[in-house]
C-alpha positions in Angstrom: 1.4 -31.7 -7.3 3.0 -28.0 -7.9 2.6 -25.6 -5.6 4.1 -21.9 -6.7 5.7 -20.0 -4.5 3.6 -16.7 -5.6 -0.2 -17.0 -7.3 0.1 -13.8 -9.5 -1.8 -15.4 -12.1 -4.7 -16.4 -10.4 -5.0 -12.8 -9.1 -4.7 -11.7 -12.6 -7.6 -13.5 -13.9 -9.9 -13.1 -11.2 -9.2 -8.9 -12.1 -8.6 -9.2 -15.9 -11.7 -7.1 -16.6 -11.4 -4.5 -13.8 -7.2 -4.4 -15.1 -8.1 -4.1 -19.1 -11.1 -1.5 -18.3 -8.3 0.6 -16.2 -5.4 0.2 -18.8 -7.9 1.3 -21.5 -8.9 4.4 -19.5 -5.1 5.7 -19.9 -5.4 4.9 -23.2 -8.0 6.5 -24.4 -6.9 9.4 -22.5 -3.5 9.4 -23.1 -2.4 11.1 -20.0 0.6 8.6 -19.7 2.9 10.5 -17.4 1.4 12.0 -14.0 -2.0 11.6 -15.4 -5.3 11.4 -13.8 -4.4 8.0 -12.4 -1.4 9.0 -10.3 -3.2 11.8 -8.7 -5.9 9.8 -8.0 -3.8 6.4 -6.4 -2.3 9.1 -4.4 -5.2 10.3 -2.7 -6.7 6.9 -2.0 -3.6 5.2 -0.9 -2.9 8.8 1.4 -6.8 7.5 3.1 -6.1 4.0 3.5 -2.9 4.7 5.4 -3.9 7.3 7.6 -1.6 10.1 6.3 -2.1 13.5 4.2 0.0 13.3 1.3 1.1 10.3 -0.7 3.4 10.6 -3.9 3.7 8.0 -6.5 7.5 7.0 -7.7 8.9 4.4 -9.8 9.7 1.7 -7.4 10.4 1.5 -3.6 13.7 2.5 -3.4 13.1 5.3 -5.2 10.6 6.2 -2.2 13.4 5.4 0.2 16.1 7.3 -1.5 13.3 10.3 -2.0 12.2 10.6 1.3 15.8 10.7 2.7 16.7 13.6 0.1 13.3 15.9 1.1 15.3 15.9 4.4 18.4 16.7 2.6 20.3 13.7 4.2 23.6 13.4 1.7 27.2 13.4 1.7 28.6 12.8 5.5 25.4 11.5 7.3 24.5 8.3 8.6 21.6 6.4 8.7 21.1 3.3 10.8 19.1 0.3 9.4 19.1 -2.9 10.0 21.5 -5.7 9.0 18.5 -8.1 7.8 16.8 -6.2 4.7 16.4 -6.6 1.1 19.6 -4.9 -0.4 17.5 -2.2 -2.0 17.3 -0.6 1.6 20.8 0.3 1.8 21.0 1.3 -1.5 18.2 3.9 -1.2 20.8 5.8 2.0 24.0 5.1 -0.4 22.4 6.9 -3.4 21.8 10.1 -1.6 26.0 10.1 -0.6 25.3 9.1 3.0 26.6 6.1 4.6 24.0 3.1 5.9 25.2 2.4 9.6 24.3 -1.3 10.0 22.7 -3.0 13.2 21.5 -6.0 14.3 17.8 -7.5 14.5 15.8 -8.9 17.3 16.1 -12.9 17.4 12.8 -12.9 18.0 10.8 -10.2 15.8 13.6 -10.7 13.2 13.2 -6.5 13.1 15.8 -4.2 13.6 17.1 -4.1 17.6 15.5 -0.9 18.6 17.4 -1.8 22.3 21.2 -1.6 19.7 19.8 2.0 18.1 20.6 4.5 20.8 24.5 3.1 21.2 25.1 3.4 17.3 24.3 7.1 17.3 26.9 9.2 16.2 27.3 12.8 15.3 27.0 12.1 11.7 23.9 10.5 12.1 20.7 11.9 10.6 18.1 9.6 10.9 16.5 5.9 11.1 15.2 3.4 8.6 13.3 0.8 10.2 12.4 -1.8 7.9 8.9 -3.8 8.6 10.5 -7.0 7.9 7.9 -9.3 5.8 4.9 -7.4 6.9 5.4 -7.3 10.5 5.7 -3.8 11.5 9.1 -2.9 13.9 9.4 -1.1 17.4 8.3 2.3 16.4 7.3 3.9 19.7 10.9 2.7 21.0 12.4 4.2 17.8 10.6 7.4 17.6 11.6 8.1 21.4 15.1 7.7 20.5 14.5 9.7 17.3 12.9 13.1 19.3 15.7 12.8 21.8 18.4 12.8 19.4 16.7 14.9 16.7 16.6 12.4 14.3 13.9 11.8 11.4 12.5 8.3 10.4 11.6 7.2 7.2 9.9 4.2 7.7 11.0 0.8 5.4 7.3 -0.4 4.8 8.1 -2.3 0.9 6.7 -5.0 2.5 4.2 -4.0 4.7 0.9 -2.3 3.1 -1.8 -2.1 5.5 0.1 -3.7 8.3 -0.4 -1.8 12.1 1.5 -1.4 15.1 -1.1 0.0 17.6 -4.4 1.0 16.1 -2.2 3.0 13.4 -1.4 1.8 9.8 2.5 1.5 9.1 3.0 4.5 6.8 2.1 7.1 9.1 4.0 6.6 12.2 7.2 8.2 11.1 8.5 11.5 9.2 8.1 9.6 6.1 7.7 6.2 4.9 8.8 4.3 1.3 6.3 1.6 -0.3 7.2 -0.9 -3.2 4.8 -2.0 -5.5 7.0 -4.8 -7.0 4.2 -7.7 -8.4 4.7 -9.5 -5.9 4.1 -7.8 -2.8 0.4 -7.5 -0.9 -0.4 -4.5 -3.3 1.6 -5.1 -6.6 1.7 -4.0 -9.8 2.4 -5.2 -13.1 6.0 -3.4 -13.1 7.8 -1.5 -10.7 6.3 1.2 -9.1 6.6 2.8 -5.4 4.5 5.4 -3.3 6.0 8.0 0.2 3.4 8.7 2.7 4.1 11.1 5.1 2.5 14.4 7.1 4.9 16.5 6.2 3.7 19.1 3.8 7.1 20.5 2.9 9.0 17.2 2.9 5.8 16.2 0.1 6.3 19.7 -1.7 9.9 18.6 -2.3 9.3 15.0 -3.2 7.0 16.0 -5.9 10.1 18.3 -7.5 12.5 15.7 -6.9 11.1 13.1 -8.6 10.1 14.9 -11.8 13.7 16.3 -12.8 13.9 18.8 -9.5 11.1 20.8 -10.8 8.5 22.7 -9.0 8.0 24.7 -11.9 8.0 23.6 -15.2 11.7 24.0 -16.8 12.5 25.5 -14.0 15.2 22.5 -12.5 15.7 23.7 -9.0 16.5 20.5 -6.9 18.7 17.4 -8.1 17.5 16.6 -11.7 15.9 12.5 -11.6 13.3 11.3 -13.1 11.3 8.9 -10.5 7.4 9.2 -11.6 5.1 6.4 -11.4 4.1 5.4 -14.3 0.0 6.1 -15.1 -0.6 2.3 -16.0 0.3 1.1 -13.4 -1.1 3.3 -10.8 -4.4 2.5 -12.9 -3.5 -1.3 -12.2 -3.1 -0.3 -8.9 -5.9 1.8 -8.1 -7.9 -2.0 -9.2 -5.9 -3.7 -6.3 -6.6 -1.2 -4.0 -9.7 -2.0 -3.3 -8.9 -5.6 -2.7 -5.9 -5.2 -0.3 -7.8 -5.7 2.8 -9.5 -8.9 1.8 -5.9 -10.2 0.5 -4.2 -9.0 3.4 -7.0 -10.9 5.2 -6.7 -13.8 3.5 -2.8 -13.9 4.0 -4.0 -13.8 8.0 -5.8 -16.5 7.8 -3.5 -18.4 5.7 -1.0 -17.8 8.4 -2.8 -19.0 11.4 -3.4 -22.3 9.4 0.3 -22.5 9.0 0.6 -21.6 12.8 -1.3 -24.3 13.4 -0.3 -27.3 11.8 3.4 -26.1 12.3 2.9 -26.0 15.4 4.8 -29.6 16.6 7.2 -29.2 14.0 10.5 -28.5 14.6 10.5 -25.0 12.8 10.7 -21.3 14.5 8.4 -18.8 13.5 8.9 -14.6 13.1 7.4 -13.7 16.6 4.5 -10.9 16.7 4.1 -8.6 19.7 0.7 -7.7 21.0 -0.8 -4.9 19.7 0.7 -5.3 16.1 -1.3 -6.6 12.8 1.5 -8.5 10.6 0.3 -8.8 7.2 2.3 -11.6 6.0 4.0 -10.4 2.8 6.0 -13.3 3.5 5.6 -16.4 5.8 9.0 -17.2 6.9 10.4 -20.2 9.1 14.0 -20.8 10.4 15.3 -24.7 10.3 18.9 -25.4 11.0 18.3 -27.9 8.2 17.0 -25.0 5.9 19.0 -26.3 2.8 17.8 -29.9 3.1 14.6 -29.0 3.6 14.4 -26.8 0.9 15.5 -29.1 -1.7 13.1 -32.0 -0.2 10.1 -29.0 -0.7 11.4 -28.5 -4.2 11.7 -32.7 -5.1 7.4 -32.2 -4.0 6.7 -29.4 -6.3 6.7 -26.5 -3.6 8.6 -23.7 -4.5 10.3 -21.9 -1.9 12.6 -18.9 -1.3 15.0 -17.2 1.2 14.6 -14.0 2.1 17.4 -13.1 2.5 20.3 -15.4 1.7 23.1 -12.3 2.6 22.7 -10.1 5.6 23.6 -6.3 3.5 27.1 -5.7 5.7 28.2 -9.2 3.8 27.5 -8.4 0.2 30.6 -7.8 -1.8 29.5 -4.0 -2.5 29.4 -3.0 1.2 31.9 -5.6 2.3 34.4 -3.5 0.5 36.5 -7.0 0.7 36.9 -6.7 4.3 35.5 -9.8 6.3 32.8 -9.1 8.3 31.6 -12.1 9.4 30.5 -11.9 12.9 29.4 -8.2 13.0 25.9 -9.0 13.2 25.4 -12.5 14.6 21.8 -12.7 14.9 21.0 -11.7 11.2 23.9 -14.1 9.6 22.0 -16.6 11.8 19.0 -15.8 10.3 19.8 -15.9 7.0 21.6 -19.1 7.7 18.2 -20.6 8.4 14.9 -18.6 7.1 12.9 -20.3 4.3 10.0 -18.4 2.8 7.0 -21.0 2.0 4.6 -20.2 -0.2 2.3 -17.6 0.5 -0.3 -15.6 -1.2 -4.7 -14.9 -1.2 -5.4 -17.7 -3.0 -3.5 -20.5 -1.4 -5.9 -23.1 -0.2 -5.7 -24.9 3.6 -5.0 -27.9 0.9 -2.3 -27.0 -0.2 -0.8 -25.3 3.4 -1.6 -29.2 4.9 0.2 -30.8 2.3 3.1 -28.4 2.8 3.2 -29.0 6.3 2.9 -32.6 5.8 5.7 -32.2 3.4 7.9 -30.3 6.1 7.0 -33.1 9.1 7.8 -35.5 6.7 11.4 -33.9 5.3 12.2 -33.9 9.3 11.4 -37.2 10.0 13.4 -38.3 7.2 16.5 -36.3 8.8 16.3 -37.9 11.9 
């Protein structure tokens, strides 16, 4: 028995004709750079979140980092995120010049402490980056009350999120801005990198459009700082495929995960908690064991892959450690990481395979005792 960790190629086959149909469209057109493709992923991703404008970039922390610049956050500001995120998160705040001010995360959501926000606020600060950690989305109307009082913005961290809700509205449309990933693996994936910014904001989109396409409003006419962050045409024709399956996947993924719920349910395992009122989407089903290591390599001795997401909370990794020890900072997110294991999870996974997983994991236990 193998059991992978991610089913790309499964989703692959099941699409090969729609994909190769797409991908010869560009081709026989040729419009490989901001072609018809792009404009037209924009406009359908902009309807299935809710918002007016989307803009296709290169990968999601380019839509981070993009959608922190069209508010000119640089040099000398702050922006709080959360200690338990993909690295890529921070990165986005550090490549504009401004300065990630790390918090912790709930112990129960596993999302960023919306309670720890207002007492990091500074007067350097400039805005918020909630991340929707594995597809469940984070406290926004907590955050965005915060955000007016202190005249904040909010770019929301939704890599790992598409199509998820917090009350009736999709993620992507709740804050000033939001950054999407289209990494292969993720709910809506391409077959590269690749990343999209919803927002409201007509200016803030105006400016995004410049910035990532050399800082040009005008052609050769370099106005704004001069990158080059354009989503590729293939893959937004891959995309624009996907699209119109996301909602069964994400579906799919729910179902998957009440199964899992389910059969977990005796085991000794703790599961991301999901307020009412909020649709998780389950990029990632994610457990905590205080054995996670051991059970791990028992999962791996089966023929189940697994992960950990993520093995370093951000305010440990060498780069932002600076070689200070800061251990301790964030207690609930070195926990965390400590413990989380990511089992496999993706549309096609059948209740087979989840109840021999499970089995697998009562079994490892047993075995511990």
């Amino acid at each position: 028995m193998n059991i992978p960790f991610v089913g790309l190629s499964i989703q692959h086959k099941h699409l090969h004709n729609e994909i190769n149909s797409a991908i010869q469209g560009v081709m026989n057109r040729g419009d490989f750079i901001l072609g018809k493709d792009v404009s037209s992923l924009e406009e359908e991703f902009a309807a299935y979140c809710g918002t007016k404008y989307a803009i296709g970039v290169d990968s999601g922390l380019s839509a981070l980092e993009l959608s922190l610049r069209a508010y000119d956050i640089g040099p000398g500001d702050e922006v709080i995120v959360p200690a338990l995120t993909f690295t890529a998160t921070a990165a986005a705040i550090s490549f504009t010049g401004a300065t990630p001010k790390f918090i912790d995360v709930d112990p129960e959501t596993w999302n960023i402490d919306a309670e720890k926000i207002e007492e990091a606020i500074t007067p350097h600060t400039k805005a918020i980056l909630p991340v929707h950690l594995y597809g469940l989305p984070a406290d926004m109307h907590m955050m965005l009350g915060i955000a007016e009082k202190y005249n904040l913005k909010v770019v929301e961290g939704a890599c790992e999120a598409h199509g998820a809700m917090y009350k009736g509205y999709k993620v992507g449309s709740l804050g000033n801005a939001a950054g999407f990933s289209f990494y292969p693996t993720k709910n809506l994936g391409a077959c590269g990198d690749a990343g999209m910014i919803t927002t409201n904001d007509a200016k803030a989109a105006e400016k995004i459009r410049a910035l990532r396409n050399y800082g040009q409003r005008v052609k050769n006419i370099h106005e704004l700082h001069p990158s080059n962050h354009r989503l590729d045409s293939l893959q937004a024709a891959i995309l624009r495929v996907k699209l119109k399956h996301l909602e069964e996947w994400n579906a799919s993924r729910c179902r998957i995960s009440a199964l899992y719920n389910e059969l977990l349910s005796n085991a000794d395992v703790t599961r991301q908690m999901k307020p009412p009122g909020y649709q998780h989407v389950y990029y990632l089903y994610v457990i905590r064991s205080r054995n996670r290591d051991a059970l791990q390599a028992h999962l791996k001795g089966r023929g189940i892959e697994t992960a950990i997401h993520y093995p370093l909370p951000v305010h440990l990794q060498p780069y932002y450690a600076k070689g200070e020890d800061r251990h301790g900072q964030f207690p609930i997110a070195e926990k965390l990481c400590n413990e989380v294991l990511s089992l496999p999870m993706y549309p096609e996974l059948t209740e087979e395979q989840v109840e021999i997983i499970v089995s697998e994991i009562k079994l490892s236990q047993k075995t511990a005792v």
